[in-house]
C-alpha positions as CSV (number, residue, x, y, z in Angstrom):
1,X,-2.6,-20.5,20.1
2,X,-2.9,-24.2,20.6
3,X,-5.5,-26.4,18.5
4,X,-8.6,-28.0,19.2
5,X,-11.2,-30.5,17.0
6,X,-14.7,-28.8,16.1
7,X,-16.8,-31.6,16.5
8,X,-20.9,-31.4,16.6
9,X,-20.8,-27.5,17.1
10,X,-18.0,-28.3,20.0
11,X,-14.6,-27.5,20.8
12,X,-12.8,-30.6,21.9
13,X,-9.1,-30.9,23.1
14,X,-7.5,-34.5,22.0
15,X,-4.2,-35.4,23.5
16,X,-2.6,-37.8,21.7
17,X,0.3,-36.6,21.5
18,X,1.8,-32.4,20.3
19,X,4.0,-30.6,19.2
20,X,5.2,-26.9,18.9
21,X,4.6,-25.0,16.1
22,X,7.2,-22.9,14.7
23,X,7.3,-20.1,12.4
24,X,9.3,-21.3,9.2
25,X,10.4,-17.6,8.6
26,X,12.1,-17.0,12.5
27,X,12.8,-20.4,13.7
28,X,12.6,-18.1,17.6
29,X,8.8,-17.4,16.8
30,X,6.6,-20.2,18.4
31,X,2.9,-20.1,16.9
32,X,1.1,-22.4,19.1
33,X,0.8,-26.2,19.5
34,X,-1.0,-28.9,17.9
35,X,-2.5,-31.2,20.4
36,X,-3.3,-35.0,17.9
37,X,-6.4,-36.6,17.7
38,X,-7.1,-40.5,18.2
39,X,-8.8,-42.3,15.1
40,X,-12.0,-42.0,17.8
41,X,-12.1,-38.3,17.1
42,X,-12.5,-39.2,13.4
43,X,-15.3,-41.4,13.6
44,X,-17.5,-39.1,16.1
45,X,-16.9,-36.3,14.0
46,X,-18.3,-38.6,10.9
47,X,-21.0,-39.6,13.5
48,X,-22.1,-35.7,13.8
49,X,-21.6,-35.1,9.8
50,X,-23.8,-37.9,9.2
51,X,-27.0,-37.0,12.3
52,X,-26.5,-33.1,10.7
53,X,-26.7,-34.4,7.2
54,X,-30.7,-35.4,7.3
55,X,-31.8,-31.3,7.8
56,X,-29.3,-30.1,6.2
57,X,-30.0,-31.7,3.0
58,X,-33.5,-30.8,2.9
59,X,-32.7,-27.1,2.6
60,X,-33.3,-25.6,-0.4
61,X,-30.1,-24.2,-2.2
62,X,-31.2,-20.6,-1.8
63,X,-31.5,-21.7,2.0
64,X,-28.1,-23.0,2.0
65,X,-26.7,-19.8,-0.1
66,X,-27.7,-17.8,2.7
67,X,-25.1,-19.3,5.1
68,X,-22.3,-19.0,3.0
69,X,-23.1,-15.8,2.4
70,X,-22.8,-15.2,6.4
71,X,-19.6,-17.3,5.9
72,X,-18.5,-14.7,3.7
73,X,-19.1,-11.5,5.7
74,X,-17.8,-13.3,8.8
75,X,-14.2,-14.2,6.9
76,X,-14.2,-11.0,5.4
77,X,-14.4,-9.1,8.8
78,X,-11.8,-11.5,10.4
79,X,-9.5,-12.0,7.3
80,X,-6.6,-9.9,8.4
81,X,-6.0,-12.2,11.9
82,X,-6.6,-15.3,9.8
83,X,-3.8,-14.3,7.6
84,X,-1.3,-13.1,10.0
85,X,-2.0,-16.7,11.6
86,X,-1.6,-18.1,8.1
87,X,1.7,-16.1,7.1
88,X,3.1,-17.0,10.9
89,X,2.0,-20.7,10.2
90,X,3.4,-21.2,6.8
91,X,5.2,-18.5,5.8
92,X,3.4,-17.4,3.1
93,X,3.8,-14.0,2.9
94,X,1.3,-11.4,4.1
95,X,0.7,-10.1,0.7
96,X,-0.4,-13.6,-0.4
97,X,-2.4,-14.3,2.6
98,X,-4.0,-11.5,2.1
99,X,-5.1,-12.5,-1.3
100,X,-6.3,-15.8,0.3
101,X,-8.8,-13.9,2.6
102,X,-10.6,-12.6,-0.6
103,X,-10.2,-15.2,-2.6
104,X,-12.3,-16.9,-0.1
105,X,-14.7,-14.5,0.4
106,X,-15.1,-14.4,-3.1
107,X,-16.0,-18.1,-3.5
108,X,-18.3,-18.5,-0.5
109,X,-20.4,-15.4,-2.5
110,X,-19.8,-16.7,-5.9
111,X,-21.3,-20.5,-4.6
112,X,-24.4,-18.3,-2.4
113,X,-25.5,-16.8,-5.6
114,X,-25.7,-20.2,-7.4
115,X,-29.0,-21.6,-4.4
116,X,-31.1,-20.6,-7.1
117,X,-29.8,-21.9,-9.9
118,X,-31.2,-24.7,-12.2
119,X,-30.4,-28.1,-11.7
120,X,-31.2,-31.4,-14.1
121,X,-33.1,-31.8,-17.3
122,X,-36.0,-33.1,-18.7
123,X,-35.8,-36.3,-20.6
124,X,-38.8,-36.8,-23.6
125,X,-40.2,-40.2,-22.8
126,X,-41.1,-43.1,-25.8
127,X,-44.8,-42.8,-24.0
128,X,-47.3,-39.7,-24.1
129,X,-48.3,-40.5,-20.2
130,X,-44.7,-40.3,-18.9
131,X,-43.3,-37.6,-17.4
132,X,-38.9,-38.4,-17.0
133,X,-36.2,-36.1,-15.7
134,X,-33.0,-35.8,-13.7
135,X,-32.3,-34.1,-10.3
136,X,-29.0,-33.7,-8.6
137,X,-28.8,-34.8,-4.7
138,X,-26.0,-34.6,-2.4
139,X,-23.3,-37.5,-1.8
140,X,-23.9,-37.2,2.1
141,X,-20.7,-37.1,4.2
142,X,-17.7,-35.6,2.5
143,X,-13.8,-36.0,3.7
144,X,-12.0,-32.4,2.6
145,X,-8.2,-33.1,2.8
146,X,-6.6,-29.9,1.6
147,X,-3.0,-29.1,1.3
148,X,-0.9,-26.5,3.3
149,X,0.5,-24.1,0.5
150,X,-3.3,-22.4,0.2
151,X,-4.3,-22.5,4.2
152,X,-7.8,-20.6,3.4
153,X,-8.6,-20.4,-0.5
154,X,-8.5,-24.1,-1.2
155,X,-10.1,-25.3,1.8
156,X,-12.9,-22.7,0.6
157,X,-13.4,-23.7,-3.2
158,X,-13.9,-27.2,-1.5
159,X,-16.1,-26.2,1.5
160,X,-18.0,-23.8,-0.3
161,X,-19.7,-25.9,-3.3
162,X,-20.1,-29.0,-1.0
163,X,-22.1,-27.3,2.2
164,X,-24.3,-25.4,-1.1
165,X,-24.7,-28.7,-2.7
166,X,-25.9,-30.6,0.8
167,X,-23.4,-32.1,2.5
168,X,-21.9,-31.9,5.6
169,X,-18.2,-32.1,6.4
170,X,-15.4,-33.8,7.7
171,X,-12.3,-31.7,7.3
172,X,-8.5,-33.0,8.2
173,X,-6.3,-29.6,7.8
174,X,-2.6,-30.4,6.2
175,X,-0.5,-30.6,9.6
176,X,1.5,-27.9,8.5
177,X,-1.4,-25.1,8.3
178,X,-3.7,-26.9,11.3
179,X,-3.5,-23.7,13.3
180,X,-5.0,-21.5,10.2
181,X,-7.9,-24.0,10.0
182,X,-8.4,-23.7,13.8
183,X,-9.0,-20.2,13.6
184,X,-10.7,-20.4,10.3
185,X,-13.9,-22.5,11.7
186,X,-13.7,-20.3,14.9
187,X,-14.3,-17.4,12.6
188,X,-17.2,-19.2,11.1
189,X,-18.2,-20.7,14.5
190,X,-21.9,-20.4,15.1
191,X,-23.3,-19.9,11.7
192,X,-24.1,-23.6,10.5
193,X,-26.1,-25.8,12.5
194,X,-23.9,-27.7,14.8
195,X,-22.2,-31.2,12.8
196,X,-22.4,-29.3,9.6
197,X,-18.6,-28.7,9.3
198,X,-16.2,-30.5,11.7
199,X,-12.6,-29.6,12.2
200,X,-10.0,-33.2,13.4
201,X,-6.4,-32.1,13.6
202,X,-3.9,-35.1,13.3
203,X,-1.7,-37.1,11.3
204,X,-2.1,-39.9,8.5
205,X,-2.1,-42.9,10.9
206,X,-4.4,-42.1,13.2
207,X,-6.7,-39.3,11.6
208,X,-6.3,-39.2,7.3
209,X,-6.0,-43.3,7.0
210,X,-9.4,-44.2,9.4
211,X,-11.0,-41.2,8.1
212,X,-10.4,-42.9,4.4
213,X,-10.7,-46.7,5.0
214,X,-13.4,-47.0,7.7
215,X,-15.5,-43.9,8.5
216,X,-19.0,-43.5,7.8
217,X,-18.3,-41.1,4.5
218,X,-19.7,-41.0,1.2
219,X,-17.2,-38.8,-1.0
220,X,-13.7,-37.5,-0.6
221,X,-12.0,-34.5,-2.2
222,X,-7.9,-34.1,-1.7
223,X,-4.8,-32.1,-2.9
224,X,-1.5,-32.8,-2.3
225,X,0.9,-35.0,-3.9
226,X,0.6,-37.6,-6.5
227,X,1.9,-40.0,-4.4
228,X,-0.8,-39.6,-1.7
229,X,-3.4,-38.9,-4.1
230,X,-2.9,-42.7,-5.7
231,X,-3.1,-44.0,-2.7
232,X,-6.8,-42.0,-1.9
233,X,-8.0,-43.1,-5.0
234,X,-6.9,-46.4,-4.5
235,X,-8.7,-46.8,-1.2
236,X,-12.0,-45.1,-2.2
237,X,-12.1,-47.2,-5.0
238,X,-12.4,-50.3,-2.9
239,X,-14.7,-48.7,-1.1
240,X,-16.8,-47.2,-4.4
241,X,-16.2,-43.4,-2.6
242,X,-16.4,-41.1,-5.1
243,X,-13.1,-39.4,-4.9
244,X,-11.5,-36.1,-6.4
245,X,-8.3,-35.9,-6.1
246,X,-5.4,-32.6,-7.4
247,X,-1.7,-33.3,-7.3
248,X,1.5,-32.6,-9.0
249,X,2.3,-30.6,-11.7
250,X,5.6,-30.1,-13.9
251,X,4.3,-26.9,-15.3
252,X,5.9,-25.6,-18.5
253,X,5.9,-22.2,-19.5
254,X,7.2,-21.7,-23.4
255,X,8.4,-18.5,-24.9
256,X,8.5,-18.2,-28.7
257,X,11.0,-15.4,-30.1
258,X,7.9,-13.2,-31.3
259,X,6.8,-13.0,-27.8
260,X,6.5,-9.0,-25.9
261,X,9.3,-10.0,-23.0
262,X,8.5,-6.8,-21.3
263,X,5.0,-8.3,-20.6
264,X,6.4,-11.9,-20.6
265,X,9.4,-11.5,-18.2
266,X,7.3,-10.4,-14.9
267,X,5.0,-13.1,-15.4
268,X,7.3,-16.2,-15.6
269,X,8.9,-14.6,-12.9
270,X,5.7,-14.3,-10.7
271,X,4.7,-17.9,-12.1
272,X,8.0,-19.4,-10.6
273,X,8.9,-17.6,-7.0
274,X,5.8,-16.6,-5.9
275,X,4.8,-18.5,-2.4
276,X,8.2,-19.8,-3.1
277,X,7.3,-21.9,-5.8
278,X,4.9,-24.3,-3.4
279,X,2.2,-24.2,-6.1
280,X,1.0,-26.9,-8.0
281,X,0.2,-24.2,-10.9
282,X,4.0,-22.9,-10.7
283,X,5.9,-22.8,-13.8
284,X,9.1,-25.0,-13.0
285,X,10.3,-25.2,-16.4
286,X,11.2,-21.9,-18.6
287,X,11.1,-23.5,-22.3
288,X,12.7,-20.6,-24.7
289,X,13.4,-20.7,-28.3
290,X,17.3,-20.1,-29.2
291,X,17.0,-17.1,-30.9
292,X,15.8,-15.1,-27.6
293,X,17.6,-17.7,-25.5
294,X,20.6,-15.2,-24.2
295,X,18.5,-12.1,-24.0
296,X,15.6,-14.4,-21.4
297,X,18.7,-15.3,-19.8
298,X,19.9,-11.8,-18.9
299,X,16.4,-10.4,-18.1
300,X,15.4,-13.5,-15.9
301,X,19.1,-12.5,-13.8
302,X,18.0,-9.1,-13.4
303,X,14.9,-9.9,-12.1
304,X,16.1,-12.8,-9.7
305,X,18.7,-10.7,-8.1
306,X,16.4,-7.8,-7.6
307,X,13.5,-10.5,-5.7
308,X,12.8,-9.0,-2.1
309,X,13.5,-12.2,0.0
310,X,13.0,-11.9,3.4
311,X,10.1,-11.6,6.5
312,X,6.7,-12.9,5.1
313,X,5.1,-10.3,7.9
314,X,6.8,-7.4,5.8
315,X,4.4,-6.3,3.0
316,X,7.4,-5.3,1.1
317,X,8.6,-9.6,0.5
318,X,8.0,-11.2,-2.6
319,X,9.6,-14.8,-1.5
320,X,9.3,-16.0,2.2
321,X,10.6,-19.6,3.0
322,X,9.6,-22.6,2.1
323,X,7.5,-24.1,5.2
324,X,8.7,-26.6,6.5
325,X,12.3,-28.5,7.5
326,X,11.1,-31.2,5.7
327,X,10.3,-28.7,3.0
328,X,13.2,-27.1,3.4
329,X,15.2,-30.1,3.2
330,X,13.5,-31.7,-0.1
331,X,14.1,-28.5,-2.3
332,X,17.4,-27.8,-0.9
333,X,18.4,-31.2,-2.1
334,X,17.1,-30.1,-5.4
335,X,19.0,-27.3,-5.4
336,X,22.6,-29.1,-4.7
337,X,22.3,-31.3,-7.4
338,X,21.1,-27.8,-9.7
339,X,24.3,-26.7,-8.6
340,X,26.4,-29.8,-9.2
341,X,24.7,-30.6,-12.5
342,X,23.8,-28.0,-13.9
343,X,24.8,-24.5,-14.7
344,X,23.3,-21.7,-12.5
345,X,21.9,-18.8,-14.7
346,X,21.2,-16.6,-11.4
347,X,20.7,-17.7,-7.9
348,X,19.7,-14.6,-5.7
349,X,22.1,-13.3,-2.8
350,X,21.6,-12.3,0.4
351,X,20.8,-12.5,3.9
352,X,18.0,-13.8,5.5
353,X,16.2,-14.4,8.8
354,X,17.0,-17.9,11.1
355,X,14.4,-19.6,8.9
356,X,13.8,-22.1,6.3
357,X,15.2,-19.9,3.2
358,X,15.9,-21.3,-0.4
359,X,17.0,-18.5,-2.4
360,X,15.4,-18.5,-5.6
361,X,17.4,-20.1,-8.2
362,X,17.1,-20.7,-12.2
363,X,19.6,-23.5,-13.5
364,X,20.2,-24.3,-17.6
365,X,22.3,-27.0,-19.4
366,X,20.5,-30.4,-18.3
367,X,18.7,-33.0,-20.8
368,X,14.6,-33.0,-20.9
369,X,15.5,-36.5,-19.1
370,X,17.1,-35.0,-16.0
371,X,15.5,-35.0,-12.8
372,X,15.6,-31.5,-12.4
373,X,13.1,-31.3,-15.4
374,X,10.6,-34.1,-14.9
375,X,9.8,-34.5,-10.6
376,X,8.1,-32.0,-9.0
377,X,10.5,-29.6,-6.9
378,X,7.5,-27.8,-5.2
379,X,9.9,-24.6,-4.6
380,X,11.9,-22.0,-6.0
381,X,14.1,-23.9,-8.3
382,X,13.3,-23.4,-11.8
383,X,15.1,-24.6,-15.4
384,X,16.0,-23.0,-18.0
385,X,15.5,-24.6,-21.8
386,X,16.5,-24.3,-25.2
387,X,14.6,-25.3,-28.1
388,X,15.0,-24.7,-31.6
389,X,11.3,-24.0,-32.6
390,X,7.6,-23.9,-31.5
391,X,7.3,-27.9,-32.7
392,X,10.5,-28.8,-30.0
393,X,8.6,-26.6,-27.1
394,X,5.6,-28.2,-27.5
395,X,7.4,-31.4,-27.4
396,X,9.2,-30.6,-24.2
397,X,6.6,-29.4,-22.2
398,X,4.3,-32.8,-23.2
399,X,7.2,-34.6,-21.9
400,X,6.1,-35.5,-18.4
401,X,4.1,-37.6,-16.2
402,X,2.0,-34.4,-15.1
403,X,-0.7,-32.2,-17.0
404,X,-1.9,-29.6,-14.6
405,X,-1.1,-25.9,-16.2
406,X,0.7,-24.6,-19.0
407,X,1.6,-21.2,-20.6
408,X,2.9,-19.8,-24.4
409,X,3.9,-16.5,-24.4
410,X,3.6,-15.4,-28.6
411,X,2.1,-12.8,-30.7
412,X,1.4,-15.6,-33.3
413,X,-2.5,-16.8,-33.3
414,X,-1.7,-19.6,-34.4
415,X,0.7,-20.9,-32.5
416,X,-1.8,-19.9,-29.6
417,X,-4.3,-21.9,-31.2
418,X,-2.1,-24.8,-31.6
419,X,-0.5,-24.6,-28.4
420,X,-4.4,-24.4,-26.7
421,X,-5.1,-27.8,-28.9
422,X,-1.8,-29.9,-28.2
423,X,-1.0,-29.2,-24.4
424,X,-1.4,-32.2,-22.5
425,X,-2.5,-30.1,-19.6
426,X,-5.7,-29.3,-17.9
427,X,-5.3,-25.6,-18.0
428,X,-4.1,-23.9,-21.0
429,X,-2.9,-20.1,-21.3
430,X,-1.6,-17.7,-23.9
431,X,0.2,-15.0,-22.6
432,X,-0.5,-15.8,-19.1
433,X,1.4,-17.4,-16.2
434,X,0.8,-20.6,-15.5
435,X,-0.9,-20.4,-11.9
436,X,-3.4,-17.7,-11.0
437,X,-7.0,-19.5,-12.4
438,X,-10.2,-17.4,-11.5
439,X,-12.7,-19.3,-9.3
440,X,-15.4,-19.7,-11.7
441,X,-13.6,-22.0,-14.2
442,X,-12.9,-25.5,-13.6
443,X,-9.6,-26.2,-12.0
444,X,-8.0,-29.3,-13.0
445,X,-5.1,-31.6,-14.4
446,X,-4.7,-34.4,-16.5
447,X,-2.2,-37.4,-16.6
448,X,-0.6,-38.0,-13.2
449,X,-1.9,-34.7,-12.0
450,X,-5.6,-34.8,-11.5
451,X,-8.4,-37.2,-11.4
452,X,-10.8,-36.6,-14.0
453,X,-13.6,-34.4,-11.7
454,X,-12.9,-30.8,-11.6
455,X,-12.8,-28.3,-8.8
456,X,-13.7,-24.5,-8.2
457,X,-17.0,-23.1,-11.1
458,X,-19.9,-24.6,-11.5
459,X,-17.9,-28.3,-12.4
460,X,-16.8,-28.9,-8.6
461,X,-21.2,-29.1,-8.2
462,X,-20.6,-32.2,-10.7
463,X,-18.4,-33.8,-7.9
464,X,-20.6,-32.6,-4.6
465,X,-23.7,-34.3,-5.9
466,X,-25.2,-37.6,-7.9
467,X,-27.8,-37.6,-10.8
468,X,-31.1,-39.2,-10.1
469,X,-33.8,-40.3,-12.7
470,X,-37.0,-39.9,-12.0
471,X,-40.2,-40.9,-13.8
472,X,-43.7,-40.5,-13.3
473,X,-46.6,-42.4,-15.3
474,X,-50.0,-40.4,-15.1
């Protein structure tokens, strides 16, 4: 498969340079190319996002609800080539993808079925012949930068709410998963008007940094790191874009000594190693209090070395590789110095495909000031901790630049309710794993990990649109 831009309803091939795609789980299995855009690309897709944006705006919302909901059937009724693609592409495995696909198709229906819902208030007025209240309209042009790790859900929970809300599109697909968002707007292909959703596949320079600091747009929505995400809300700032940006996370997950650890041990494990670890949401720090220390310990080992680890095509895999070699490289370097400086509870064993393996891995015995415990691994190397009571954990998993998601695993209400109180972290759950939130509530971070608008429920229409007043005199 080789890629193409989706500009004004047509398919356009840039050349400005390619590259072969290969599959991260068989380094022998070529996907496709990517053929790179030209910043000129980028400012005639904003041209055609901007001519589309006068009729589309003026639809009502149950007009617009009725194209996602075509959205919907049409990813529904292609989901299973979109995630082959996407598990191919990333290696993600199948299972996951698979998840993706309804994920999606959940959020395109769950966005359609909010055309008819009320919007704005009515204000009393100081004067009995005034009539004053508020109405949402759409920014205009949006920029969607989503990451690679979810090829189809998160390019969804941003699409969805912002073509419902009035907008047209601009998307730049993370390099790494360009080929899924190819075949993603060919499945939806022919169901907006032409302009309403454009595709441009290319890197930073040419593509992401014109797209941000000189293209006709009037909002911008992004995931990925923190590092990147400062430097979009930096630039939209000088620009006064309204921006939303997700990032990093450093999530915590605690486990008090009253906690059920046959229902607790699955989930830190599916927290930590599922997609590898590449989720913001994943739980990268295990913090356990010392009386139940030993017997985590042992369970977590158990677990680890019983992890199927292998083909992400095979329904039967629970970790694929991480997917990149620059992936690959970043969390391997992670896990040298967990091996040099710290001391390995379990790393799993076993052979694996010519592809960009880490085997999952959970390390113990560094300080709260180490490395390992504060930057953002984005894979499958997790650490182990040791506290002495629920006031230490709580401590512990404050202590960090991020704030996206965090998890306490107790039977005391209490310490549930406190915990829910004095997280510093934008999603907060009791006896839950940290990643996994359901698309009708607000997704978000705080701290270093999220700007302060929300994504996914009715909060990411807070984002998509901008409060007008109005008043009448009679």
């Amino acid at each position: 498969m080789n890629s193409k831009n989706y500009i004004n309803g047509e398919w356009m091939q840039p050349d400005h340079g390619q590259r072969d795609v290969v599959s991260p789980a068989n380094l022998e299995d070529t996907v496709g190319t990517l053929y790179y855009s030209d910043t000129e690309y980028v400012f005639q897709a904003t041209a055609a996002a901007n001519a589309a944006y006068k009729e589309w705006s003026q639809l009502s919302g149950a007009e617009r609800g009725t194209y996602l909901t075509k959205m919907a059937q049409a990813l529904e009724e292609n989901g299973e080539e979109i995630a082959t693609l996407g598990t191919r592409e990333t290696g993600k495995p199948i299972t996951e993808m698979r998840g993706e696909i309804k994920r999606g198709v959940q959020l395109l229906h769950y966005y359609a079925s909010m055309g008819l819902e009320a919007e704005g208030s009515v204000i009393p007025s100081s004067h009995a012949d005034v009539h004053q209240f508020t109405t949402k309209t759409p920014l205009g042009t949006v920029a969607l930068i989503p990451p690679w790790n979810f090829p189809v859900a998160i390019p969804i929970w941003k699409m969805a709410p912002a073509l419902l809300c009035g907008n047209t599109i601009v998307w730049k697909p993370a390099d790494i998963a360009s080929l899924t968002a190819v075949k993603l707007v060919k499945c939806l292909e022919g169901i907006l008007p032409d302009g309403v959703l454009n595709l441009v596949i290319g890197r930073g320079r040419h593509v992401g940094n014109p797209l941000l600091e000189e293209a006709n747009i009037h909002g911008v929505s992004f995931t990925g790191s923190t590092a990147t995400g400062t430097r979009v809300s930096e630039t939209c700032a000088r620009r006064n874009i309204k921006c939303q940006t997700e990032m990093g996370g450093k999530n915590p997950s605690i486990v008090l000594k009253d906690a059920n650890l046959d229902k607790t041990i699955p989930k830190l494990i599916s927290a930590s190693f599922s997609s590898a670890g590449q989720k913001c949401t994943a739980t990268s720090r295990m913090i356990v209090e010392a009386d139940i220390f030993d017997e985590v310990a042992e369970r977590l080992k158990k677990e680890v070395a019983a992890l199927e680890v292998g083909s992400p095509l095979d329904p039967s895999t629970y970790v694929g590789p991480v997917a990149s070699e620059d992936q690959y490289k970043t969390v391997s370097e992670f896990a040298e110095l967990a091996r040099a400086e710290a001391e390995v509870v379990v790393e799993h064993e076993g052979e694996t495909e010519n592809g960009y393996y880490v085997h999952p891995m959970i390390v113990t015995g560094v300080p709260r000031t180490h490395s390992l415990m504060q930057d953002e691994i984005f894979g499958p190397v997790v650490v182990l901790y040791k506290v002495k009571d629920y006031e230490e954990a709580t401590e512990v998993a404050n202590d960090t630049e991020y704030g996206l998601s965090a998890a306490i695993f107790t039977e005391n209400l209490a310490y549930a309710h406190r915990f829910l109180r004095e997280a510093e972290a934008g999603m907060v759950r009791v006896n839950m794993e940290t990643s996994g939130v359901e698309y009708q509530a607000p997704f978000g971070g705080m701290k270093m990990s999220s700007s302060y608008l929300r994504e996914q429920g009715k909060a990411a229409l807070d984002f998509y649109t901008q409060t007008k007043t109005c008043t009448i005199q009679f």
